[in-house]
VEXTI-430414 format. One record per residue (C-alpha): y negated, x negated, z; residue number from 1; residue in three letters. Coordinates in steps of 0.2 Angstrom, whole numbers, always signed. Each point is the difference from the previous one (the first is absolute). Example, Ala and Ser with C-alpha at 12.3 -4.5 7.8 and 13.67 -1.06 7.14 Angstrom:
% residues 2
{Y: +22&X: -62&Z: +39&n: 1&res: Ala}
{Y: -17&X: -6&Z: -3&n: 2&res: Ser}
//
This chain:
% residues 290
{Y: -566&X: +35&Z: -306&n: 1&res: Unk}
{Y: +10&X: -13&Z: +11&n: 2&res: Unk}
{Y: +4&X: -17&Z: +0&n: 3&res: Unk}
{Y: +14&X: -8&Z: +6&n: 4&res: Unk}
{Y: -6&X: -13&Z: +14&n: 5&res: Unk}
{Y: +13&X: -15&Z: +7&n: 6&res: Unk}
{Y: +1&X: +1&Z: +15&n: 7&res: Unk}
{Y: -1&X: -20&Z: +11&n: 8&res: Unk}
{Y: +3&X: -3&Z: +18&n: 9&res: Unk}
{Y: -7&X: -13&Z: +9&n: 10&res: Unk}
{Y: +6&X: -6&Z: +16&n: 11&res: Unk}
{Y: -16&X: -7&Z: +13&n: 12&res: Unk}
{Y: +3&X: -14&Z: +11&n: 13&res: Unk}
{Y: -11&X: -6&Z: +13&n: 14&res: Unk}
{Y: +2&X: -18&Z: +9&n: 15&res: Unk}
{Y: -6&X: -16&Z: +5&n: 16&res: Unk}
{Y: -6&X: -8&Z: -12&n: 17&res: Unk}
{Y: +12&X: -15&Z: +1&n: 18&res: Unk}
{Y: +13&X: +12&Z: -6&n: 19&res: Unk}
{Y: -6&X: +4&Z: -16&n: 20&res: Unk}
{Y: +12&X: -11&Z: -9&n: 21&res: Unk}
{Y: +15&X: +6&Z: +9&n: 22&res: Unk}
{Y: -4&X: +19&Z: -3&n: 23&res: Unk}
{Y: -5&X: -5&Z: -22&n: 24&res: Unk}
{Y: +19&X: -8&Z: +2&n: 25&res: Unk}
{Y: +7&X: +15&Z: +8&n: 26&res: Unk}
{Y: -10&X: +12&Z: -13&n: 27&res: Unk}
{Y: +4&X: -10&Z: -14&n: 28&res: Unk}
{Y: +21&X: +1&Z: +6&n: 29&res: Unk}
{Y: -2&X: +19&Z: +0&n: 30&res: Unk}
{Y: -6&X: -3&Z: -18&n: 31&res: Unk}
{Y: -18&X: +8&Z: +1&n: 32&res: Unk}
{Y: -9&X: +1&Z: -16&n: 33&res: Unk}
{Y: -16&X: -9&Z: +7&n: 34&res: Unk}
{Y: -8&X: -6&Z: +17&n: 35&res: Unk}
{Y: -19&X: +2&Z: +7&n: 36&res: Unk}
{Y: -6&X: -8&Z: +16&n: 37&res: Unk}
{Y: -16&X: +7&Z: +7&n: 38&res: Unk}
{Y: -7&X: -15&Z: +7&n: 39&res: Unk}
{Y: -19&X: +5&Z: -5&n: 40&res: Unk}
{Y: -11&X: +1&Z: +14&n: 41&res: Unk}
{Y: +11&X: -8&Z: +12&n: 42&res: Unk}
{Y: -5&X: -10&Z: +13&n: 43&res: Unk}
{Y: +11&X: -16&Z: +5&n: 44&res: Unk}
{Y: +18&X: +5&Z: +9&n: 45&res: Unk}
{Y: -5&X: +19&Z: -2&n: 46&res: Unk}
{Y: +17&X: +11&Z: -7&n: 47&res: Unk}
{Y: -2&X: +2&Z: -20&n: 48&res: Unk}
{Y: +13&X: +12&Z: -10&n: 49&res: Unk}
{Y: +11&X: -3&Z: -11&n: 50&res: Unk}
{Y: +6&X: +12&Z: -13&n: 51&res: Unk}
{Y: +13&X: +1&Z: -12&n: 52&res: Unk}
{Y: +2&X: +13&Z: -13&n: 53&res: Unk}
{Y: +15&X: +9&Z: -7&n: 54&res: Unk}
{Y: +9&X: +10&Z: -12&n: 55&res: Unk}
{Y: +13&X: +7&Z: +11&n: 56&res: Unk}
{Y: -4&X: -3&Z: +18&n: 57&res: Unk}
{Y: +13&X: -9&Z: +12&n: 58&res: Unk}
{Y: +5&X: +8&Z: +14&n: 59&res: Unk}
{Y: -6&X: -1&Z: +20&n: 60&res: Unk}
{Y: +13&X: -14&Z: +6&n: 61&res: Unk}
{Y: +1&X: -8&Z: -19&n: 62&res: Unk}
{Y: -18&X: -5&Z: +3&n: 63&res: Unk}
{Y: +2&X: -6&Z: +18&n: 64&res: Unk}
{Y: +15&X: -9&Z: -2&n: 65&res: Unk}
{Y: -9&X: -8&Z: -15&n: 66&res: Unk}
{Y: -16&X: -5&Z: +11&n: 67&res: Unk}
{Y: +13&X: -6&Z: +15&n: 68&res: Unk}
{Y: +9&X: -11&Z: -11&n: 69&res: Unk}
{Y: -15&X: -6&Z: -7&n: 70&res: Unk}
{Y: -8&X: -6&Z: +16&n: 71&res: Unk}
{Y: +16&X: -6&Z: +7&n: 72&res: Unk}
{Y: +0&X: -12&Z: -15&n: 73&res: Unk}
{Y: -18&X: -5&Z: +2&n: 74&res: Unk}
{Y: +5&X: -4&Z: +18&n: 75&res: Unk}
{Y: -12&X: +16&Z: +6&n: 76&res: Unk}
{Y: +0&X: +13&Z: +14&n: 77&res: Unk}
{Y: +1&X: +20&Z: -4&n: 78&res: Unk}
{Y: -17&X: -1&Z: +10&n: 79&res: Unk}
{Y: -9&X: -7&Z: -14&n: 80&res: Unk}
{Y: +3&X: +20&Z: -9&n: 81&res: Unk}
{Y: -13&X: +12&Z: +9&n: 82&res: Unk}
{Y: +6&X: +15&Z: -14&n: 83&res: Unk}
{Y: +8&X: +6&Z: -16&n: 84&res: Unk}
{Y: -2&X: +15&Z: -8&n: 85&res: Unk}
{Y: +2&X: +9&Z: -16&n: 86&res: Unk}
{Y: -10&X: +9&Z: -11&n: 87&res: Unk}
{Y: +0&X: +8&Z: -19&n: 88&res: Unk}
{Y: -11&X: -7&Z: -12&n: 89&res: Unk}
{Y: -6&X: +10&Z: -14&n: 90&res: Unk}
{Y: +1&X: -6&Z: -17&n: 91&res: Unk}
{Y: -18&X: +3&Z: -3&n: 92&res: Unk}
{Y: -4&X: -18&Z: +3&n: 93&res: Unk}
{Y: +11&X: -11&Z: +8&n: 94&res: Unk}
{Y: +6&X: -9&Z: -15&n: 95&res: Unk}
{Y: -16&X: -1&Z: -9&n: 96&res: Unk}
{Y: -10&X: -6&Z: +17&n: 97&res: Unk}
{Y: +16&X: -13&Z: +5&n: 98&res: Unk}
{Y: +0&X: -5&Z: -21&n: 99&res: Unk}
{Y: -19&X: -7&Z: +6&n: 100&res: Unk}
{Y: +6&X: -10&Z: +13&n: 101&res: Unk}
{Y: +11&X: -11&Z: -8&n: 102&res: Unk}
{Y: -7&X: -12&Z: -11&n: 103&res: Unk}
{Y: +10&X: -15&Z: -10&n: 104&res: Unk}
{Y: +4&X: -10&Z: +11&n: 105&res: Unk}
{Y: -2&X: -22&Z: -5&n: 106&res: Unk}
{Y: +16&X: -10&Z: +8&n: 107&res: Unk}
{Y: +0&X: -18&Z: -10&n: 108&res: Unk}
{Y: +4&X: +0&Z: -14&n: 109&res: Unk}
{Y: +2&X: +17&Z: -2&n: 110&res: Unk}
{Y: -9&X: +19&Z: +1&n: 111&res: Unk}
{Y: +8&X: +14&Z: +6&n: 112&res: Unk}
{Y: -9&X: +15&Z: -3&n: 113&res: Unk}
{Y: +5&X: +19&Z: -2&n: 114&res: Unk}
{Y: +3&X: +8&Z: -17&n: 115&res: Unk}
{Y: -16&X: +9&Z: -1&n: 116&res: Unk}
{Y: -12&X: -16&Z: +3&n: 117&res: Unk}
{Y: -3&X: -7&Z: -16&n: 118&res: Unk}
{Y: -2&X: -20&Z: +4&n: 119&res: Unk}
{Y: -9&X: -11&Z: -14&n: 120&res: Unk}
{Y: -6&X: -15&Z: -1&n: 121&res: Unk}
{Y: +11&X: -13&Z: +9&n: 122&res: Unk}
{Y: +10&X: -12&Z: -2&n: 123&res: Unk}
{Y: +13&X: +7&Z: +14&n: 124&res: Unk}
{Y: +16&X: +8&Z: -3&n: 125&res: Unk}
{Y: -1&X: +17&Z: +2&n: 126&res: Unk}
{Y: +14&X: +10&Z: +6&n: 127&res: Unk}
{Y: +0&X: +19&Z: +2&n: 128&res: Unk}
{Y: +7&X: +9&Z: +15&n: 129&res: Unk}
{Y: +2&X: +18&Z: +2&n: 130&res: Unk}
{Y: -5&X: +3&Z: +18&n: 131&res: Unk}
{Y: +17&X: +8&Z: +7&n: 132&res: Unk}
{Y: +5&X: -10&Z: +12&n: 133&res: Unk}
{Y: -17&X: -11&Z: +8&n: 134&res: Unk}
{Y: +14&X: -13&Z: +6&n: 135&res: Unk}
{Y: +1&X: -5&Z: -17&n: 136&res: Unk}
{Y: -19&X: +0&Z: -8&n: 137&res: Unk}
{Y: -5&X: -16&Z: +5&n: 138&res: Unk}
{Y: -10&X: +5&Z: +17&n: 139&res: Unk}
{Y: +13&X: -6&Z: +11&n: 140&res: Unk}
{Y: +1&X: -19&Z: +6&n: 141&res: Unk}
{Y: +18&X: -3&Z: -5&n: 142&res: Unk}
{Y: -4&X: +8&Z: -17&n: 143&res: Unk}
{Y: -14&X: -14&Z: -2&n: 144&res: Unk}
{Y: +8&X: -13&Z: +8&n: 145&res: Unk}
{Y: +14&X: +2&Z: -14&n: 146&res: Unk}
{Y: -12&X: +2&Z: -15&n: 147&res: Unk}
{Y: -10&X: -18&Z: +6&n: 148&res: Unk}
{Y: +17&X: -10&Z: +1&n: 149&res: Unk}
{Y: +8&X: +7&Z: -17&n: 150&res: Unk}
{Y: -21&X: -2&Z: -8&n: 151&res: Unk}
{Y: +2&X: -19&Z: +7&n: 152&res: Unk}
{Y: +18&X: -4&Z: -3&n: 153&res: Unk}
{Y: +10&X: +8&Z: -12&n: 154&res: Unk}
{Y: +2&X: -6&Z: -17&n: 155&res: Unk}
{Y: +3&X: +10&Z: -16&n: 156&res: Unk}
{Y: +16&X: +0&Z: -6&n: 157&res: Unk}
{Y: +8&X: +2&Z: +14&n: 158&res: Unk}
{Y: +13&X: +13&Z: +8&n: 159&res: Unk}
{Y: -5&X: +11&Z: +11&n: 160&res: Unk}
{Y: +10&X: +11&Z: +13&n: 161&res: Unk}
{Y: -11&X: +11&Z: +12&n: 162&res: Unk}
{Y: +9&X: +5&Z: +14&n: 163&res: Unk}
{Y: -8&X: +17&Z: +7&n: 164&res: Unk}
{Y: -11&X: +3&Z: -13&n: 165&res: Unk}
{Y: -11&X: +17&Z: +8&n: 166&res: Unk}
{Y: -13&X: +5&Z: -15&n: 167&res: Unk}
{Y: +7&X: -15&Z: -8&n: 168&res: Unk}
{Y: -16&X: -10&Z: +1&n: 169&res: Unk}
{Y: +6&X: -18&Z: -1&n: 170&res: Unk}
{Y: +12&X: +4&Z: -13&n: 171&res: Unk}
{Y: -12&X: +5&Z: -10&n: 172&res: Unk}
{Y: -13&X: -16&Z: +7&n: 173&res: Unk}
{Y: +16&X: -11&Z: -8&n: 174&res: Unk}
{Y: +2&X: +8&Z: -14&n: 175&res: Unk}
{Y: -17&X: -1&Z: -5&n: 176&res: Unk}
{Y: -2&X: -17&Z: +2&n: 177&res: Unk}
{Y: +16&X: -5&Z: -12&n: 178&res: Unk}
{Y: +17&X: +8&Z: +10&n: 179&res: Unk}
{Y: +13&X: +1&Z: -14&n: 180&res: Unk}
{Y: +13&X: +3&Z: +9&n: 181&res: Unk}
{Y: -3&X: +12&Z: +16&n: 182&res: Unk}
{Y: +9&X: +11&Z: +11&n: 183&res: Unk}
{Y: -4&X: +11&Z: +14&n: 184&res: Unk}
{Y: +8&X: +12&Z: +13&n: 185&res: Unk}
{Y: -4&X: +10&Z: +15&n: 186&res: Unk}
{Y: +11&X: +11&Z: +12&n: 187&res: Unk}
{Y: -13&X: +15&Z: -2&n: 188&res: Unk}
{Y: +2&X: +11&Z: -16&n: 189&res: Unk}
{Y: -16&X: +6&Z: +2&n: 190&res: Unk}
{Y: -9&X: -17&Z: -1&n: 191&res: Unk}
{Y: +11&X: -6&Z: -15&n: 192&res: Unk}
{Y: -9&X: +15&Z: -11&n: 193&res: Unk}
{Y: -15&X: -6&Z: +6&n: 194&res: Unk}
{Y: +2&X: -15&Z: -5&n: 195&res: Unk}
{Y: +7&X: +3&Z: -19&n: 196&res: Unk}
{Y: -15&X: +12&Z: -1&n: 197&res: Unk}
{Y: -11&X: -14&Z: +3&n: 198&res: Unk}
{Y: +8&X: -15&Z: -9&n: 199&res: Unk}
{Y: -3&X: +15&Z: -16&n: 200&res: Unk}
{Y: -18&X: +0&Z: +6&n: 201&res: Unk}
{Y: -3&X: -19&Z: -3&n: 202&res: Unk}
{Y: +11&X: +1&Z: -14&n: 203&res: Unk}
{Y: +14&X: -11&Z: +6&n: 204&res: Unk}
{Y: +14&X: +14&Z: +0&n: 205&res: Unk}
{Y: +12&X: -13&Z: -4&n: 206&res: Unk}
{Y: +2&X: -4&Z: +18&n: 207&res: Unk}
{Y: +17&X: +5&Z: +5&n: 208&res: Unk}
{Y: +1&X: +9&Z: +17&n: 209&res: Unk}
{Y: +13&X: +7&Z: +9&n: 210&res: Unk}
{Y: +1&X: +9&Z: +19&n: 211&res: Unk}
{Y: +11&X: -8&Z: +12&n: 212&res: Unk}
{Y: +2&X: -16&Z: +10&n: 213&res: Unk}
{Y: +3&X: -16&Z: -8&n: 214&res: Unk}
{Y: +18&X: -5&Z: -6&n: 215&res: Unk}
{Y: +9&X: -12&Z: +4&n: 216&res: Unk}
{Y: +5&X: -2&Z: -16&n: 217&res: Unk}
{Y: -18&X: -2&Z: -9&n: 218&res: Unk}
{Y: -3&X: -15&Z: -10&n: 219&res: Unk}
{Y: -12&X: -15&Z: +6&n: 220&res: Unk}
{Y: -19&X: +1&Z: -3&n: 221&res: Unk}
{Y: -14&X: -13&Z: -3&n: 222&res: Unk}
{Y: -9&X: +11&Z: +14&n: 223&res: Unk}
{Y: +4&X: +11&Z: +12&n: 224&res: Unk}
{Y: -13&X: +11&Z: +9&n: 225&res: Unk}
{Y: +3&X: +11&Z: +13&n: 226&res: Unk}
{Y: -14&X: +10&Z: +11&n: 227&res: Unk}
{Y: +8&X: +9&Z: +14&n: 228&res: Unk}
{Y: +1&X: -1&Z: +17&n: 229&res: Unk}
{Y: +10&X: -13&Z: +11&n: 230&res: Unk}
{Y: +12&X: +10&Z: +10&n: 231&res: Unk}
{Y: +4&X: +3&Z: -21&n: 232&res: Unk}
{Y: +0&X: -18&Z: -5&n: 233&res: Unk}
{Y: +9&X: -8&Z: +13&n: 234&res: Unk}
{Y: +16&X: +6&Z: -4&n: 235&res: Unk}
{Y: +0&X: +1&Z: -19&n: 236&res: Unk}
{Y: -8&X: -19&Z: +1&n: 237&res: Unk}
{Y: +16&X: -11&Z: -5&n: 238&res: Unk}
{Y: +1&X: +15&Z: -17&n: 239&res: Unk}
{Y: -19&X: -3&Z: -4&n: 240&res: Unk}
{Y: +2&X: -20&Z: +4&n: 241&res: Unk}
{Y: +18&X: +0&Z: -12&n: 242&res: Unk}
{Y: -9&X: +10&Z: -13&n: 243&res: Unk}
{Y: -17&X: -11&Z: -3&n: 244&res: Unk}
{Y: +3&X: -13&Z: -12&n: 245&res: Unk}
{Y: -20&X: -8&Z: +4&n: 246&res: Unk}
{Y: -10&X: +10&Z: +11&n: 247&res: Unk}
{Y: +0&X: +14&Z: +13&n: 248&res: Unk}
{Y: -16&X: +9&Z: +6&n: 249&res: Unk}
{Y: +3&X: +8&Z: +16&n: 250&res: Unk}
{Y: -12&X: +12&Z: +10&n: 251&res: Unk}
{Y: -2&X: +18&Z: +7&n: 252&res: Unk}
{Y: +2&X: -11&Z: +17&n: 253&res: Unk}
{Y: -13&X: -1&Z: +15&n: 254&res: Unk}
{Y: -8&X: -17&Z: +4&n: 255&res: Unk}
{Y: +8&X: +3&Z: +20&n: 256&res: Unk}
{Y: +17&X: +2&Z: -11&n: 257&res: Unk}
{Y: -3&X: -18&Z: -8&n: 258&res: Unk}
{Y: +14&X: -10&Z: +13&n: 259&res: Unk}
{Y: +12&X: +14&Z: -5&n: 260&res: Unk}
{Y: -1&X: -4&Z: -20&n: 261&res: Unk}
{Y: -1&X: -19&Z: +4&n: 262&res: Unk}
{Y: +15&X: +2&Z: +12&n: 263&res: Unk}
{Y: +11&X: +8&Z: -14&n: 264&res: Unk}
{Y: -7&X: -11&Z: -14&n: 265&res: Unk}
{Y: +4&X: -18&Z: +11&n: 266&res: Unk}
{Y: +18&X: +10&Z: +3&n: 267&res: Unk}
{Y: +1&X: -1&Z: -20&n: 268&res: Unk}
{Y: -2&X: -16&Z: +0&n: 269&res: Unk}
{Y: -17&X: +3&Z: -10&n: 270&res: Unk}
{Y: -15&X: -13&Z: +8&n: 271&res: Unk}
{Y: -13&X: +3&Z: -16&n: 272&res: Unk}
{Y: -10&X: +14&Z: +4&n: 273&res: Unk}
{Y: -18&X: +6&Z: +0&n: 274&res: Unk}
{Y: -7&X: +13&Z: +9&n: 275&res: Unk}
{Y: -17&X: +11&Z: -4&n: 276&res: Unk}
{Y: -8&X: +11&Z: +12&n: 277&res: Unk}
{Y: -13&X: +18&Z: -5&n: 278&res: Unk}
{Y: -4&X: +8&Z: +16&n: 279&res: Unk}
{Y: +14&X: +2&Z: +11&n: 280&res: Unk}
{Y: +14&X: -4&Z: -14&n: 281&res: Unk}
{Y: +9&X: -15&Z: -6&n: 282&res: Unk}
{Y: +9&X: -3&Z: -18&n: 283&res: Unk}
{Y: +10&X: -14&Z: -3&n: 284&res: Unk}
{Y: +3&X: -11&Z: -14&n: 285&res: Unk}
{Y: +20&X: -7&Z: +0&n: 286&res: Unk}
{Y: +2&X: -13&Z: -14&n: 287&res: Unk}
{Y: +16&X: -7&Z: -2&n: 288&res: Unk}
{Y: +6&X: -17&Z: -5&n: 289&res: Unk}
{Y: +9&X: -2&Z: -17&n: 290&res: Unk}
//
C-alpha cells in the first residue's frame, strides 16, 4: 500500500541578522506559503536563517533578484547574504510542525488567528486567515499598523475601498466592524482568490473583489486603505487622494521613506497627516477636509 505524499520546497537563507525583514519581504513577494527564522540559540550579531516554504519552488535568479531588490529597498548591501539554498521538504511534517508555530495573533481590537485555532473567550474580533501568503496573516508590521488605525478610527457605516487588498485582511477587519458598502481590488489574480476564500471563512462573502489596479473611474469612498509599497503609492497618489471621501490609511512604507510620502502628500496640497511607526515601517493616516 502507498500514499501519495505532497511534495514542499523550502528555500534556506542565511544572513545578518538585520536583514531578516528584508529577506520575509522578498519571501513573502515570491508568495511563499510560510516563513521560519531560526534565531534559537543565537548569540547577539551571529547569522540566523531564514526559510520560506513553497508549493512550487521559484527559480535560482527569481529568488536572487527577489533578495536584491529587497535589500536595495531596505537601503542594504548584498553582503549582508552569507548563502541561499534549496531543499525538498517532505510532507511528513512540515505543515503540521509550521501549523504549531503560528498561533492567533492579538493586533487591537482585533485577533487574527489561522482556521484550525479555535479562539474563545474574548471580547476581540476574530478574523480567520488561511496562511497562503504570510504578508497578509497579520505578522507583518504594515499589516498591524493597518488593523490598529481602522480598530481606532473607522466608523460603521462607512464605505470602504481597499486598494491592494493581499489575503484581504483589512477588508474583512472593516467589514466586520459595520462596512456596508465595500470594495476591494488587487493586480495579482492569485491573491484575489485568496482573499474571496477568506472573506467566506469569516462569513463576509459579500465583499465585492476584483483583480486589477484601481479605476479611474470608481466611485468616492468614506475610506480608502491601501497597504503597499511606496515606489506603488506615489504615483497612484492623486487617484487614491480623488477617490477618498473621508480618510486614507497609507502604509507598506519604511520610516527612512517618511520625506518621500510627506513630499508627495505637501505636493497634494494635503497638510493633515499622521504617521505611526512598528519596527522599521511607517503608515499614514490622510484625513481630508470636507
Amino acid at each position: 500500500m502507498t500514499t501519495d505524499l505532497k511534495t514542499w520546497y523550502a528555500v534556506d537563507i542565511v544572513a545578518d541578522p538585520n536583514a531578516g525583514e528584508a529577506i520575509e519581504f522578498a519571501l513573502n513577494e515570491l508568495e511563499c506559503l510560510g516563513i521560519e527564522i531560526d534565531s534559537l540559540r543565537k548569540k547577539k550579531g551571529e547569522p540566523q536563517m531564514v526559510t520560506g516554504f513553497f508549493a512550487e519552488l521559484p527559480g535560482a535568479v527569481e529568488i536572487a533578484e527577489a533578495i536584491e531588490d529587497s535589500l536595495r529597498i531596505h537601503g542594504l548591501d548584498s553582503s549582508v547574504i552569507e548563502s541561499f539554498e534549496t531543499r525538498v521538504v517532505e510532507e511528513t511534517d512540515w505543515l503540521a510542525e509550521w501549523k504549531k508555530h503560528w498561533k492567533p495573533t492579538e493586533i487591537g481590537k482585533f485577533i487574527i488567528a489561522p482556521p484550525w485555532e479555535n479562539v474563545t473567550e474574548t471580547d476581540k474580533i476574530v478574523i480567520k486567515i488561511e496562511p497562503n501568503m504570510a504578508f497578509g496573516t497579520g505578522t507583518h508590521d504594515t499589516t498591524k499598523l493597518c488593523l490598529k488605525a481602522i480598530g481606532e478610527v473607522y466608523e460603521p457605516g462607512q464605505s470602504v475601498l481597499d486598494v491592494g487588498t493581499g489575503t484581504g485582511i483589512l477588508a474583512i477587519a472593516a467589514a466586520k466592524l459595520g462596512a456596508k458598502t465595500l470594495f476591494a481590488c488587487d493586480t495579482d489574480e492569485d491573491s484575489v482568490k485568496i482573499a474571496r476564500e477568506n472573506a467566506v471563512l469569516n462569513n463576509v462573502d459579500w465583499i465585492e473583489f476584483a483583480d486589477g489596479p484601481l479605476r479611474e473611474d470608481a466611485p468616492v469612498y468614506d475610506f480608502v486603505f491601501a497597504n503597499l509599497t511606496v515606489d506603488v503609492i506615489v504615483p497612484i497618489l492623486k487617484l487614491l487622494l480623488a477617490k477618498t471621501g473621508s480618510l486614507l490609511l497609507l502604509s507598506g512604507i519604511l520610516a527612512e521613506q517618511q520625506p518621500i510620502i510627506t513630499a508627495a502628500l505637501q505636493e497634494s496640497q494635503i497638510s493633515n497627516f499622521k504617521f505611526d511607526t512598528s519596527g522599521e515601517w511607517i503608515s499614514v493616516i490622510v484625513e481630508k477636509s470636507s
